[in-house]
N, CA and C atoms as a LAMMPS dump frame, in Angstrom:
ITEM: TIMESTEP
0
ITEM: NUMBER OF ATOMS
519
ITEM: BOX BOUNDS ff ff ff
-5.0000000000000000e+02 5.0000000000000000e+02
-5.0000000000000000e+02 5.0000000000000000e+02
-5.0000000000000000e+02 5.0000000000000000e+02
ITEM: ATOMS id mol type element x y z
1 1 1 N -59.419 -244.967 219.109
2 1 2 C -59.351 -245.536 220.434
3 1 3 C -57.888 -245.907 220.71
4 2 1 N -57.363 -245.414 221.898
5 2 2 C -55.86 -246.13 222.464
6 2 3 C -55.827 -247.453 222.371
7 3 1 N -54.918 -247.882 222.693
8 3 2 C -54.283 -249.2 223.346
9 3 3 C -54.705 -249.351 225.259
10 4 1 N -54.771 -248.03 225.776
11 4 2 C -54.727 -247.803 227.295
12 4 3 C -56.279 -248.21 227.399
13 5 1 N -57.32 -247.527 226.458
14 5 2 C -58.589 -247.647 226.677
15 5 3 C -58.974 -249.156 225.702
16 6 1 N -58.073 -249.724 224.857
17 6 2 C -58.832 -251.16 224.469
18 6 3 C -58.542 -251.679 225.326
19 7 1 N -57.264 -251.6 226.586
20 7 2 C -57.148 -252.643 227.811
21 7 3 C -58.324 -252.784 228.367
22 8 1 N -58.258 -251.152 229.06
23 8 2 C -59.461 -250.859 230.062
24 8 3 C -60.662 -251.801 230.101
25 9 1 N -60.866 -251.65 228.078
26 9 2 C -62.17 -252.084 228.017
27 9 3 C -62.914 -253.828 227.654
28 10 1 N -61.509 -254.081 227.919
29 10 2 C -61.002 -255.563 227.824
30 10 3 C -61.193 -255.903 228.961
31 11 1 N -60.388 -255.412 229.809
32 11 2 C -60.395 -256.013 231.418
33 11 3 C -61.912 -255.321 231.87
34 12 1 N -62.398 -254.667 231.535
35 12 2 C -64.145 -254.379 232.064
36 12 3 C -64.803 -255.139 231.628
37 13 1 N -64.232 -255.817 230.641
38 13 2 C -65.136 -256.857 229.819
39 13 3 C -65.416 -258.258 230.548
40 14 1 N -64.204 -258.436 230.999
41 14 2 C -63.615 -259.472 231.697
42 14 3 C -64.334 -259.661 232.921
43 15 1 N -63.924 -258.651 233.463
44 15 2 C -64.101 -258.525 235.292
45 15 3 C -66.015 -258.812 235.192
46 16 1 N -66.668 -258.005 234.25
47 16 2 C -67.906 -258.45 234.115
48 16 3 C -68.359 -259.454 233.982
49 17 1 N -68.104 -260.784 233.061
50 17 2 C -68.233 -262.145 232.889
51 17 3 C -67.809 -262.612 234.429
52 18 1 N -66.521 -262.415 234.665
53 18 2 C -66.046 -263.114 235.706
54 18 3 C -67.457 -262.651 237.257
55 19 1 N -68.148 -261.781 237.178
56 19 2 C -69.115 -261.151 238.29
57 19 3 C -70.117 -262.212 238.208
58 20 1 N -70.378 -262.422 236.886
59 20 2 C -71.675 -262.827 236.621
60 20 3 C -71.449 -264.618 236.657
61 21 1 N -70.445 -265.05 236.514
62 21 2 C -70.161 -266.466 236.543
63 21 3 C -70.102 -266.664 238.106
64 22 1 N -69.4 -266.058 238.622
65 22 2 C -69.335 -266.333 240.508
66 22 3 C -70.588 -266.199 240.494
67 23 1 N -71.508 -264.995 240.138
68 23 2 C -72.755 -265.079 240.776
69 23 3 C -73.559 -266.264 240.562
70 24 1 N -73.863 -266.794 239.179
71 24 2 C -74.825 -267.749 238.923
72 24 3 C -74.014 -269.105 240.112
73 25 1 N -72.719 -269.235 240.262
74 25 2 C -72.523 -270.481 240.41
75 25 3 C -72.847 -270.405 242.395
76 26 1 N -72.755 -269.066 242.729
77 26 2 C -73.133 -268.89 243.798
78 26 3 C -74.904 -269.783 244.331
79 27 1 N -75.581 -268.762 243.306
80 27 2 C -77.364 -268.87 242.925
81 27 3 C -77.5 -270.537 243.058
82 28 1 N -76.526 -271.231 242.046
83 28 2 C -76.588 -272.433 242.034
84 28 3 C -76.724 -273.209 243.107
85 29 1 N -75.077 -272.835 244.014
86 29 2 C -74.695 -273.302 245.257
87 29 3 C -75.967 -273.454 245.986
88 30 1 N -76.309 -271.926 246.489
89 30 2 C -77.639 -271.958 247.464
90 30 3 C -78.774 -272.506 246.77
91 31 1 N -79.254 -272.522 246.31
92 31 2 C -80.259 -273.77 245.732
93 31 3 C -79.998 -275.064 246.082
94 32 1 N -78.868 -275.622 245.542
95 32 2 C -78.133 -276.812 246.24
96 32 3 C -78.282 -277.156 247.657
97 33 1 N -77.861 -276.102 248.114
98 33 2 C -78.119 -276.375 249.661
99 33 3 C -79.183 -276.266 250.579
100 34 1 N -79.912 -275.287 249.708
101 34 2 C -81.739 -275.398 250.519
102 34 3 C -82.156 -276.814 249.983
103 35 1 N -82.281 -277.052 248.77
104 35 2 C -82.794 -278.5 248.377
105 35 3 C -82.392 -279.48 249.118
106 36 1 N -81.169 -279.765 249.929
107 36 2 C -80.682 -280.828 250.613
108 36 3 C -80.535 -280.524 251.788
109 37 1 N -81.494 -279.572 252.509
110 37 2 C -81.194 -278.908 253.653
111 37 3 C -81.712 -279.963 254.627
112 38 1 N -82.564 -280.778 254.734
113 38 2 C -83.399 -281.694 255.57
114 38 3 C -82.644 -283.154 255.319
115 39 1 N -81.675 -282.956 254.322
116 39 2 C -81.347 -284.673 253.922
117 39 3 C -80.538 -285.587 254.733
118 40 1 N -80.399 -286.799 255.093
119 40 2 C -79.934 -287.435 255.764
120 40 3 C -78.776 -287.765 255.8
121 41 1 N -77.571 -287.307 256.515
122 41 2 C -76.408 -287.908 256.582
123 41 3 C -75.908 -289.048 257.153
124 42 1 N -74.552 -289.614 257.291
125 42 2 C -74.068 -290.672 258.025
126 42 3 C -75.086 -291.407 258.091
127 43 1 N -75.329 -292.489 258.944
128 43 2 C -75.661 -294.082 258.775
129 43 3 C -76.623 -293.682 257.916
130 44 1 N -77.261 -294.241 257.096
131 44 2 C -78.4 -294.311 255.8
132 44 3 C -79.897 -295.331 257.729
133 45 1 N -80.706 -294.253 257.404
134 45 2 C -81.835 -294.673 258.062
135 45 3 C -82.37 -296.053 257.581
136 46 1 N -83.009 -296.4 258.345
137 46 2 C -83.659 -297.928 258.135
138 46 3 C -84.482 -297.402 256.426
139 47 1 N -84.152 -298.787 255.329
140 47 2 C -85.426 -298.423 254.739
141 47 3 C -85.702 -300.242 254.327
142 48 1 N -86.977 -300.267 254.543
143 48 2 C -87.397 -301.299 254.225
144 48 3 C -88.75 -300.966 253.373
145 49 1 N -89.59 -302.251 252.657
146 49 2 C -90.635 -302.42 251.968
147 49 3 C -90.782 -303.111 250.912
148 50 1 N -92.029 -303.19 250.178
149 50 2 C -92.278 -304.584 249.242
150 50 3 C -92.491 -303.294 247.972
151 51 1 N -91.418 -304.223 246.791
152 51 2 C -91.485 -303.679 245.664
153 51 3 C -93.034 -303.828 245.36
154 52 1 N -93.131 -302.943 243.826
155 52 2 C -94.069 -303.465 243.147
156 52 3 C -94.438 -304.656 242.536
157 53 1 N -93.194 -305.705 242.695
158 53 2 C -93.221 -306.606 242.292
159 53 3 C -93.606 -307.521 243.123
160 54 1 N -93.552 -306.748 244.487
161 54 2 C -94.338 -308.036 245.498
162 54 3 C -93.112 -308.688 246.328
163 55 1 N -91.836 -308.113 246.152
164 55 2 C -90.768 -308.74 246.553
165 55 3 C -90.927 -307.99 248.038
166 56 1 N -90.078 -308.394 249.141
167 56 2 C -89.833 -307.775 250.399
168 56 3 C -87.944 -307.046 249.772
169 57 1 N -87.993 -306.218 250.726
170 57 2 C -86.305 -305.6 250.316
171 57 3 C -86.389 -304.749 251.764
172 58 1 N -84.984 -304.63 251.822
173 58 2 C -84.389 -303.791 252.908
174 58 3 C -83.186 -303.857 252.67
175 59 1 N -82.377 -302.534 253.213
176 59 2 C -81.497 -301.982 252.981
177 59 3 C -80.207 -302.631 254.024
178 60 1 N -79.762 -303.389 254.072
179 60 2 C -78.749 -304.056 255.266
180 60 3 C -77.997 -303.061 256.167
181 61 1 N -77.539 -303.315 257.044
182 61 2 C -76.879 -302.078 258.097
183 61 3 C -75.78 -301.79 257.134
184 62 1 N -75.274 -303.12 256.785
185 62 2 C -73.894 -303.032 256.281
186 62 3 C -73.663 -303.392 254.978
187 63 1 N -73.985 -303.131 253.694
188 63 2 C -74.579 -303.706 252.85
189 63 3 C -73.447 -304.545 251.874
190 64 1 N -72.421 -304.275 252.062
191 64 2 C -71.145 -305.35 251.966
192 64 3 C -70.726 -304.243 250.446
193 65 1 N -71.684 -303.84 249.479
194 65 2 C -70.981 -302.952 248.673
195 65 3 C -71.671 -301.909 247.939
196 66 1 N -71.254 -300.89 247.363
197 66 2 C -72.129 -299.621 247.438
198 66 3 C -73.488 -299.967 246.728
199 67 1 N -74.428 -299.102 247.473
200 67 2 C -75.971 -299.456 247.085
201 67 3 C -76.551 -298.057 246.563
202 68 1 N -77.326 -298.002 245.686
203 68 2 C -77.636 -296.627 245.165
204 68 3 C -79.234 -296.94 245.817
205 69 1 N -79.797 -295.694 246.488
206 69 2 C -81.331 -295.246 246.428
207 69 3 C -81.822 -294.523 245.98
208 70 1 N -82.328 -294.354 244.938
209 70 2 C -82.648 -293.29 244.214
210 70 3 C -84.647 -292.961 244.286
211 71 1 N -84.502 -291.659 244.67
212 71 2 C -86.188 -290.877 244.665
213 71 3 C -86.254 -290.245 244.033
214 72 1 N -87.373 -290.391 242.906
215 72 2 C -87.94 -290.069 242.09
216 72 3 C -89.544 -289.744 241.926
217 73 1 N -90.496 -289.629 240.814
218 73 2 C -91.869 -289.279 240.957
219 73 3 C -92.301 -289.438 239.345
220 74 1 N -93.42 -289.919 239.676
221 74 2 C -93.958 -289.782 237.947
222 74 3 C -94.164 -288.243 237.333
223 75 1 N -94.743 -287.481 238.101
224 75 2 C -94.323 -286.314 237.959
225 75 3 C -93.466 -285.425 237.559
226 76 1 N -92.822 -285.943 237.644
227 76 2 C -91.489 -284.921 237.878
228 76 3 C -90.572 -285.035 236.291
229 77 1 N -90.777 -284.384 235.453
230 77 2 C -89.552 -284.592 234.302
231 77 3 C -88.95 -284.674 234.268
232 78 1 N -87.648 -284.11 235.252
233 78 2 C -86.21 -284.608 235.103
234 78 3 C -85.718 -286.401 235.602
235 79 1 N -87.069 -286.336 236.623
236 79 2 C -86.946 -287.919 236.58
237 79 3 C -87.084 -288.939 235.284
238 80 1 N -87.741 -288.588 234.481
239 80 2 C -88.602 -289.077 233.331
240 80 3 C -87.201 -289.211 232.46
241 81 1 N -86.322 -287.962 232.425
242 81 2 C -85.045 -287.404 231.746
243 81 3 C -84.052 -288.497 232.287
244 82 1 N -84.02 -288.559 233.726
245 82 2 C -82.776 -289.781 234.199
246 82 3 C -83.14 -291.153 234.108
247 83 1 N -84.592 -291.656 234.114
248 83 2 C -84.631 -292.776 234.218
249 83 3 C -84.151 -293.64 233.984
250 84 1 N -84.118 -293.865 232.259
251 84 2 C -82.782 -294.621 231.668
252 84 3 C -81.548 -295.252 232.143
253 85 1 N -80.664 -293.917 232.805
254 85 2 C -79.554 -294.278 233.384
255 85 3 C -80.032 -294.93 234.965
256 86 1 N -80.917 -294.697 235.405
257 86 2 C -81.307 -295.514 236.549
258 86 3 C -81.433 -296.985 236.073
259 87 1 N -82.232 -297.528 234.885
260 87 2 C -82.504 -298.6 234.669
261 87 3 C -81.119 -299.242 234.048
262 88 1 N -80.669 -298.724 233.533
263 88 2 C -79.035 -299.345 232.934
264 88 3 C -78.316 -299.71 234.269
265 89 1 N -78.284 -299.11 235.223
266 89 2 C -77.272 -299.179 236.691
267 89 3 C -78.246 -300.04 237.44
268 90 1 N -79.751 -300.556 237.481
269 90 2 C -80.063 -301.486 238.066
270 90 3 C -79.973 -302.598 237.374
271 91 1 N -79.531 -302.711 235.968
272 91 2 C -79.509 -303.954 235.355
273 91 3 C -78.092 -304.403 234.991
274 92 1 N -77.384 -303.533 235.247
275 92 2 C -75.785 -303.816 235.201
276 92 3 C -75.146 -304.129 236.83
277 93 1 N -75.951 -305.321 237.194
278 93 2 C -75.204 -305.969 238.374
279 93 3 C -74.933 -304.857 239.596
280 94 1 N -75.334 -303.639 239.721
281 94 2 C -75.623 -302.805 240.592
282 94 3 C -76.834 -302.85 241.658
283 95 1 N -76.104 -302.892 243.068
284 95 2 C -77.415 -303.043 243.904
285 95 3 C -78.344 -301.011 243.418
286 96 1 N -79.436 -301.333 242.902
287 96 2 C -79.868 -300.179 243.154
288 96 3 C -81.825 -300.454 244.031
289 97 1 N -82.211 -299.498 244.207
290 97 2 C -83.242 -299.148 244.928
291 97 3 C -83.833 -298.173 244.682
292 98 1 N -85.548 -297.933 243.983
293 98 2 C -85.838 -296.636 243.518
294 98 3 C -86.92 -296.542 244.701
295 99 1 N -87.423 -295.361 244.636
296 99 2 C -88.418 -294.906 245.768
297 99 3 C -89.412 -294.115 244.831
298 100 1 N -90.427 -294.316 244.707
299 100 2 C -91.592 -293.674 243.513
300 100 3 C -91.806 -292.681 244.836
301 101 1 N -91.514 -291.48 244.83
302 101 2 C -91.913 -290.448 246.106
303 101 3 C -94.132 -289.67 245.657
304 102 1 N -94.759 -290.319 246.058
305 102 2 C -95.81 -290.188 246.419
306 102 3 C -96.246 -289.733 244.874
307 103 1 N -96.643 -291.068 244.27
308 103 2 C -96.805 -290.895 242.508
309 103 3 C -98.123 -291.977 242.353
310 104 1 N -98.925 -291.727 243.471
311 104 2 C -99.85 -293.009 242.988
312 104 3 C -100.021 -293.83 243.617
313 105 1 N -101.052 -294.903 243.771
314 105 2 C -100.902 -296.127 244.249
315 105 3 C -100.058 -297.335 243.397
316 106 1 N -99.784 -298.885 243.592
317 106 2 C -99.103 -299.274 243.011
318 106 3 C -99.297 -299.667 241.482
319 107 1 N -100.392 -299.771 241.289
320 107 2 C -100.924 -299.539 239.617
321 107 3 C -100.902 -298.58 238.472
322 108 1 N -100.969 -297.532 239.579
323 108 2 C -100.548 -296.067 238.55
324 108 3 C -98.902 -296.402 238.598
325 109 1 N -98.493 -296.69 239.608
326 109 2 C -97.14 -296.472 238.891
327 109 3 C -96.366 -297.449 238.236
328 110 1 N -97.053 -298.699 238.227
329 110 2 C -96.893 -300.258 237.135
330 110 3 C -97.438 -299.68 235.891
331 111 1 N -98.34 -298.958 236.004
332 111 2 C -98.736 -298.435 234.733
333 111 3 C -97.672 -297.163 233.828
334 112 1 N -97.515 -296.424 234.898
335 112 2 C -96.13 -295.227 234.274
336 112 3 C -95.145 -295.918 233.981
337 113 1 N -94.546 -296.821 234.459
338 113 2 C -93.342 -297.914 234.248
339 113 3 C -93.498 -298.495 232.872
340 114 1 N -94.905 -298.913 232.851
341 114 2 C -95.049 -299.924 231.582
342 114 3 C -94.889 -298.093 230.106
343 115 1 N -95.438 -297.544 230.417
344 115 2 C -95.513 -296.644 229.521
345 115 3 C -94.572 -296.091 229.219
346 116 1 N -93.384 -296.094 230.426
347 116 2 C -92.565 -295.291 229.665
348 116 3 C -91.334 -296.293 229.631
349 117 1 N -91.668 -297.749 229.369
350 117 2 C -91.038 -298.458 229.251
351 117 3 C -89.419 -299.14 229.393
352 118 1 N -89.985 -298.681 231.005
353 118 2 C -88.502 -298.913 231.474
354 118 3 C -88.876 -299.34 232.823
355 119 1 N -87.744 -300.511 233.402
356 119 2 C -88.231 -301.289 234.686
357 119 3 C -86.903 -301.282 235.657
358 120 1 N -87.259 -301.178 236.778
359 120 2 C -86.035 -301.145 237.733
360 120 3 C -86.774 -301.6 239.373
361 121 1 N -86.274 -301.912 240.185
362 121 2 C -87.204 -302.385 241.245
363 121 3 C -87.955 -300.694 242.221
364 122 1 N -88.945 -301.314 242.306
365 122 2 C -89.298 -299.556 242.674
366 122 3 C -90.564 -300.399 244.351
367 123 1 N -89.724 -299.566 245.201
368 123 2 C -90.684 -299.4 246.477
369 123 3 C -91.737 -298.359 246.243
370 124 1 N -92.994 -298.301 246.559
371 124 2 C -93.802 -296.964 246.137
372 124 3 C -94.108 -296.454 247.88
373 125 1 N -94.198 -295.075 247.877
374 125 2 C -94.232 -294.167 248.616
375 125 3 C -95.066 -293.343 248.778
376 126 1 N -96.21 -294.301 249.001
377 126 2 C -97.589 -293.535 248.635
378 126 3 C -97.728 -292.302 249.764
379 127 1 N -97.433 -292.386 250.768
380 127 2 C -97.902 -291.103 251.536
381 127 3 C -96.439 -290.705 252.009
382 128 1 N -95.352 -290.648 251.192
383 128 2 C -94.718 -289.717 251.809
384 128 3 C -93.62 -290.113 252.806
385 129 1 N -93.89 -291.131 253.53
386 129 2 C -93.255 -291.391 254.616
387 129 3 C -91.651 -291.932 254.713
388 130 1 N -91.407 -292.597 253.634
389 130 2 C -89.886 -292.746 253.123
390 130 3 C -89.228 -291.985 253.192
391 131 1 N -89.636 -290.933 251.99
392 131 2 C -89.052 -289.794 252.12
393 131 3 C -88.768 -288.517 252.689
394 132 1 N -89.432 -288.424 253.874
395 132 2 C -89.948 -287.621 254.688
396 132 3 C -88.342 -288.638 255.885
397 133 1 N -88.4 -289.503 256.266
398 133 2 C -87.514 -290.367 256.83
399 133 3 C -86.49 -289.721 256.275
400 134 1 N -85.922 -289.913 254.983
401 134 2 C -84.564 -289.305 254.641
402 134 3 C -84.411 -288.029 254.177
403 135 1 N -85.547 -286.995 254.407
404 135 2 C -85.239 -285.769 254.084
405 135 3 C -85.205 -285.194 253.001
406 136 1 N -85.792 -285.643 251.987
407 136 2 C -85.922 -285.472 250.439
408 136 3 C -87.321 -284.711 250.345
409 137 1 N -86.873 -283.558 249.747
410 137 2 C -87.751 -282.366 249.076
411 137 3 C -88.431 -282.432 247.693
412 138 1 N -87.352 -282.527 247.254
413 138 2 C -87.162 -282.571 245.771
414 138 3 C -86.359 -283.883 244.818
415 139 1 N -87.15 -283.8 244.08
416 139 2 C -86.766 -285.121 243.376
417 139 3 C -86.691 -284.949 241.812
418 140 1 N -85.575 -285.691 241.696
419 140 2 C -84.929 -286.977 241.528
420 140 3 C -83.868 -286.306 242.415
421 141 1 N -83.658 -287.42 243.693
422 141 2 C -82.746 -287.045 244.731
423 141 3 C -81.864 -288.659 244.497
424 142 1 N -81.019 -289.304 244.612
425 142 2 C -79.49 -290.438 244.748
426 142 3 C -78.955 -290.023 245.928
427 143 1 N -79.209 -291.016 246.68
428 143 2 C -77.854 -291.724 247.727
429 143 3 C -77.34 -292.237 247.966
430 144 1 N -75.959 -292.749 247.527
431 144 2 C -74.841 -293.57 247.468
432 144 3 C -74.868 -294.195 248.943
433 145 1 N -75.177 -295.688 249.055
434 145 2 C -74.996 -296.015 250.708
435 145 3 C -73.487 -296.772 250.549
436 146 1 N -72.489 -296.201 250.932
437 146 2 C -71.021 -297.267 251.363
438 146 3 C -71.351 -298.415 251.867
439 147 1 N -70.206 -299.304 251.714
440 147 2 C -70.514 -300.78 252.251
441 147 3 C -70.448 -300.781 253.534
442 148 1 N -70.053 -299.578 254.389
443 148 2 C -69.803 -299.794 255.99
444 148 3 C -71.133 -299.286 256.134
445 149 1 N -72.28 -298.876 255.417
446 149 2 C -74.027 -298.295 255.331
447 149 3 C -73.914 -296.339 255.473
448 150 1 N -73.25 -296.147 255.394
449 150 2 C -72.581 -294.756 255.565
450 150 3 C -73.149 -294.18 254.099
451 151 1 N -73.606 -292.853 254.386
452 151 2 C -74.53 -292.152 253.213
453 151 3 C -72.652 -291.858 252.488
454 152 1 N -72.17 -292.386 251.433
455 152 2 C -71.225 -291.233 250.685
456 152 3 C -71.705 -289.899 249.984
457 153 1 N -72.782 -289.974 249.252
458 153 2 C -72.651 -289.064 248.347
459 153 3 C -74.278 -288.744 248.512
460 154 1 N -74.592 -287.731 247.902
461 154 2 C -76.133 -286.775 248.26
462 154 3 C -76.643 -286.253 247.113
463 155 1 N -77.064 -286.315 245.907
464 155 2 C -77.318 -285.664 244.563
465 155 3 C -78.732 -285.471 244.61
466 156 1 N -79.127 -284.391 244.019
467 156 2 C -80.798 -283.619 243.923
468 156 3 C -80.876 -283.451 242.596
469 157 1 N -81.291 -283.761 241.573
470 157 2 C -81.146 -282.696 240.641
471 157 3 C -81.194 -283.72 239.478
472 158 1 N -80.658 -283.836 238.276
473 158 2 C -80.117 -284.735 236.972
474 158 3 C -78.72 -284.835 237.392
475 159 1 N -78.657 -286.454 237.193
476 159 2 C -77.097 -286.742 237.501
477 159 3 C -77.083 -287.967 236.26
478 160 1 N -76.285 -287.751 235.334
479 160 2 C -75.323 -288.617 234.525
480 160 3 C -75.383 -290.334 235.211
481 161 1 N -75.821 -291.038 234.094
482 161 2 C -75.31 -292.292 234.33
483 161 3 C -73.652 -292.34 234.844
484 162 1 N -72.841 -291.975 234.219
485 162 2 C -71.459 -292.188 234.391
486 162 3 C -71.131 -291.504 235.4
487 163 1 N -72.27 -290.038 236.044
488 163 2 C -71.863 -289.515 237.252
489 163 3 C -72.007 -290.502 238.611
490 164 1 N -73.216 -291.066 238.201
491 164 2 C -73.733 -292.442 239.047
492 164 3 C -72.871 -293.812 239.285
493 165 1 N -72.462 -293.858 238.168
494 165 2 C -71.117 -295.027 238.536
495 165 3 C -70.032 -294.171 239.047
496 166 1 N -69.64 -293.349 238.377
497 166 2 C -68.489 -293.055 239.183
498 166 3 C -68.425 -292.974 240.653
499 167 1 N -69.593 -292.356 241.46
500 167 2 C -69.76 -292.502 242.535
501 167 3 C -69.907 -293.647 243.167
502 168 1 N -70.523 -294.5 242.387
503 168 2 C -70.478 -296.061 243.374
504 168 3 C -69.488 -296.709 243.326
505 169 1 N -68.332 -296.006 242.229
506 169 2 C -67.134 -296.883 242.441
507 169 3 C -66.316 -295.856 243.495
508 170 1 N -66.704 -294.915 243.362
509 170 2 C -65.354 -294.505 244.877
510 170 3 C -66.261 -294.972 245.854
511 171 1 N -67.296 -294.708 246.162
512 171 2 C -67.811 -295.49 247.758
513 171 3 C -67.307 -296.757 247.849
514 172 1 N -67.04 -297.48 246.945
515 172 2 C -66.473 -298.949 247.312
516 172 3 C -64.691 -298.818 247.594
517 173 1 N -64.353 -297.689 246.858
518 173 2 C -62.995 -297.727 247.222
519 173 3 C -62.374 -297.865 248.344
């Protein structure tokens, strides 16, 4: 074999990986964007309601500093996968807010909580209507609300504890 044809077959080698990496990250992209195709931008919609705990909560116009809402489902495994870092960021002095997206009445999901032993304040969403309000398909969906109530940031998918702070610290920036 040449030197002319190990290039060739180097740079064919190449140019191939490089096809197939644009493509997947393309595949990715559009997925991304059908999943968040209905989701709510700018001002964060009214959300109000009584935890499971019986507490009243609502979301302030202006909430003075970044607030995470996060929708989730008992269902759903990758929720099951993030939870953790949800419960670490509601217990580390973080305003957060979970939304159980249509997982039950409030016992089944005091009961999934207790089982999978982890607690964070959770509004339940028995028919839908929360989330249907902010446009969420798919879940485990995060929305960063800024302190001026302004949606910053939009995540669908598994997101990193540390991806989760990092974002609530630039919305406060």
């Amino acid at each position: 074999m040449t030197a002319e044809t190990k290039t060739k077959s180097r740079f064919t080698k190449w140019r191939s990986i490089a096809i197939e990496v644009l493509l997947f990250v393309v595949v990715v992209a559009g997925i991304r964007l059908w999943q968040q195709r209905d989701m709510v931008s700018g001002v964060a919609p009214v959300l109000q309601g009584v935890t499971l705990a019986g507490q009243s909560w609502q979301l302030p116009a202006h909430p003075g500093h970044p607030v995470l809402v996060h929708f989730w489902a008992t269902w759903c495994p990758v929720c099951r996968a993030e939870q953790s870092s949800i419960a670490d960021l509601a217990h580390g002095n973080h305003d957060v807010m979970t939304i159980a997206m249509q997982s039950g009445n409030p016992q089944q999901v005091v009961r999934y909580m207790k089982e999978q032993g982890t607690s964070f304040p959770v509004v339940n969403d028995t028919d839908g209507s929360i989330s249907n309000a902010w446009g969420v398909h798919a879940v485990p969906a995060s929305f960063i609300i800024a302190p001026d109530g302004k949606i910053s940031f939009v995540e669908v998918g598994y997101t990193t504890g540390i991806g989760l702070r990092l974002r609530l610290w630039w919305a406060g920036v």
